[in-house]
C-alpha positions in Angstrom: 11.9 -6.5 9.6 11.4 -3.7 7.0 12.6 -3.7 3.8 13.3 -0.4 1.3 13.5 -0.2 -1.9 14.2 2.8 -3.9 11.5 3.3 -6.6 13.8 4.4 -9.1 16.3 1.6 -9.8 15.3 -0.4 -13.0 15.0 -3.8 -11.3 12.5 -2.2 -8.4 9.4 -3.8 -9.4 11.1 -7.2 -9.5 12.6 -6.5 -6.0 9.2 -5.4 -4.8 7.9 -8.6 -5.7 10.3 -11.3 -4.4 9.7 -9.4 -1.2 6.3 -9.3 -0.7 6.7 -13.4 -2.0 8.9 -13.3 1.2 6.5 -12.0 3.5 3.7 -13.6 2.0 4.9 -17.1 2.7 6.7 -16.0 6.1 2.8 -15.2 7.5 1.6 -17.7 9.2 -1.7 -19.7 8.8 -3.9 -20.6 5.9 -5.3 -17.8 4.0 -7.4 -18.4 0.0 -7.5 -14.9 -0.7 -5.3 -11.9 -1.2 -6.7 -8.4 -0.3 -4.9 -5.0 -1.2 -6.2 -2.3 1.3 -5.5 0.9 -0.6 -5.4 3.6 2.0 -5.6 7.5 1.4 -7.6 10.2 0.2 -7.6 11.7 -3.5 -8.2 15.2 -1.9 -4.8 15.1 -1.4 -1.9 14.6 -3.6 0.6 12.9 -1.4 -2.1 10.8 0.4 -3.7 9.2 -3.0 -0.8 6.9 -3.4 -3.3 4.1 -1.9 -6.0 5.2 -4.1 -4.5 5.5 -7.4 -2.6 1.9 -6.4 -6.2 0.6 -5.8 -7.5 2.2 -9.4 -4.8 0.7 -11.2 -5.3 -2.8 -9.6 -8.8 -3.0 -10.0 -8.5 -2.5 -13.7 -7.2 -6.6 -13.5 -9.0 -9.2 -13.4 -7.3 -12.0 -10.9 -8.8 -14.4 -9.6 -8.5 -14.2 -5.5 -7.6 -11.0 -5.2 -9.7 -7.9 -4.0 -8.9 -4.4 -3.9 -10.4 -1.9 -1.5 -9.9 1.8 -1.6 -10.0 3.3 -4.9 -9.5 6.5 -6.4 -13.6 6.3 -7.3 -14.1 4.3 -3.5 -11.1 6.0 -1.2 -10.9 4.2 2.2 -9.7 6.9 4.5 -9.7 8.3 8.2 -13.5 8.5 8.0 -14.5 5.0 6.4 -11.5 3.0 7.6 -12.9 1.0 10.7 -15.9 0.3 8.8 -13.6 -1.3 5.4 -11.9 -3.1 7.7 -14.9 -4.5 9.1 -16.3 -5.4 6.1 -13.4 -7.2 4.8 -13.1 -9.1 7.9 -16.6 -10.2 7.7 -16.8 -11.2 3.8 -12.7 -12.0 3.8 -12.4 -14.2 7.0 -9.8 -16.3 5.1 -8.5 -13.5 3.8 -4.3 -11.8 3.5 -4.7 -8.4 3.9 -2.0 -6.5 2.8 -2.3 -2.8 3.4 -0.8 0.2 1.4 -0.4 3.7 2.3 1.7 6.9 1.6 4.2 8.0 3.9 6.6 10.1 5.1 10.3 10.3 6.0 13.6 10.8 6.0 15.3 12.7 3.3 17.2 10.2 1.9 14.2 7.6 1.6 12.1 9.8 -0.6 11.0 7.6 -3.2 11.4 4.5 -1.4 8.8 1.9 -1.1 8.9 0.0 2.3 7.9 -3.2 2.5 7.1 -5.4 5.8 5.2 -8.2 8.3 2.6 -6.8 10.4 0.1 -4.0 10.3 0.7 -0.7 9.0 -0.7 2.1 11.6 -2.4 4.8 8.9 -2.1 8.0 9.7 0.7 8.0 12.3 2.7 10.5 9.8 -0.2 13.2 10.4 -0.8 12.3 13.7 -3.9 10.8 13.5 -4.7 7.8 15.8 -6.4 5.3 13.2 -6.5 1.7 14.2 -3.8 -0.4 12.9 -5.0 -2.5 9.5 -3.3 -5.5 7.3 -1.0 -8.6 8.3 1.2 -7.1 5.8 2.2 -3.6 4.1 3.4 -1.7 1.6 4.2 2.2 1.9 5.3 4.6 -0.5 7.7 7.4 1.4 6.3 10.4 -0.9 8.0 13.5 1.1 9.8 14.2 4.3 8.8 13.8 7.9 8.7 17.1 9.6 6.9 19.8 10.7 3.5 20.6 9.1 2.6 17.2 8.1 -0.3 18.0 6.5 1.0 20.7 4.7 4.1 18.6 3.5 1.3 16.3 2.1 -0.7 18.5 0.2 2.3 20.1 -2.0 3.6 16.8 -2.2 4.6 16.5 -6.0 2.2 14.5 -8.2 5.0 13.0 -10.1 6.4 11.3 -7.0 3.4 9.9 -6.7 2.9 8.3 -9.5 5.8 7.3 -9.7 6.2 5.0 -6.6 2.7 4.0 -7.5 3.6 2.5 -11.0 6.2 0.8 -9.6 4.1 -0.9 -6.6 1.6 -1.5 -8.7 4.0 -3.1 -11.0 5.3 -5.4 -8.2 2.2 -6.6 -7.4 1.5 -7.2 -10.4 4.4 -9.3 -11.1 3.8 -11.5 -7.6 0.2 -12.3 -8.9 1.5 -13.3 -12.3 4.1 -15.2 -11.2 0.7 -17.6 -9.3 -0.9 -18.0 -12.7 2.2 -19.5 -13.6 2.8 -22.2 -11.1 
């Protein structure tokens, strides 16, 4: 099941939260680590939603969580096999939970989408990528169309941002809320 939520209510980043709680402890099997695969490019302005997610989160320290992909460290189309490789190898008890930009309908711009299962980069552009993450997070940051690539790169910058804040956010409040208990 997917869930949306739209970025822009005041309560978003508390919604985001209690979801990915949900899908957290709906995955099955035991995992020690939580890792946030931050896919997209920073060539790009609606692709580096992943990116500036990943910057942001890897300015905190907490403990049993790893970020990959970075605005300084992008994992894209080019390095993605090998990232996931990596983290498979050094993360074997690892939850990956992978974030990406996206594209869609009209009246989900600004949503974040939320759901079980692997997230398929690149589908929105056509590229065939191979599917990453027991768990993801997307940002929609324009419309699905024509000119996919195109629609990405005047994506606005504010959009962007914006649904990254409030993942970022989100997250931030799920891993707080494990320091607590």
């Amino acid at each position: 099941m997917v869930f949306y939520v739209n970025s822009q209510k005041k309560e978003s980043s508390s919604e985001i939260a209690f979801l990915l709680r949900k899908c957290i402890l709906h995955h099955p099997g035991p995992w020690s680590e939580l890792i946030f695969l931050c896919i997209g490019s920073d060539r790009v302005t609606g692709d580096c939603l992943g990116p500036y997610i990943g910057h942001q989160l890897s300015q905190k320290e907490i403990h049993g969580v790893y970020v990959y992909g970075t605005l300084y460290h992008p994992v894209h189309a080019l390095n993605l096999e090998k990232a996931s490789d990596f983290i498979h190898t050094h993360h074997p008890q690892g939850l990956v939970i992978a974030i990406d930009a996206s594209l869609g309908k009209k009246k989900h711009l600004g949503y974040v989408t939320i759901a079980d299962g692997a997230l398929y980069p690149g589908a929105g552009v056509q590229k065939e990528l191979p599917p990453v993450g027991d768990i993801h997070i997307t940002g929609i940051v324009n419309i699905a169309g024509m000119l996919e690539q195109l629609t990405l790169q005047t994506t606005r910058l504010s959009t962007v941002i914006s649904l990254a804040d409030t993942i970022t956010q989100g997250i931030l409040n799920y891993t707080n809320s494990l320091i607590c208990l």
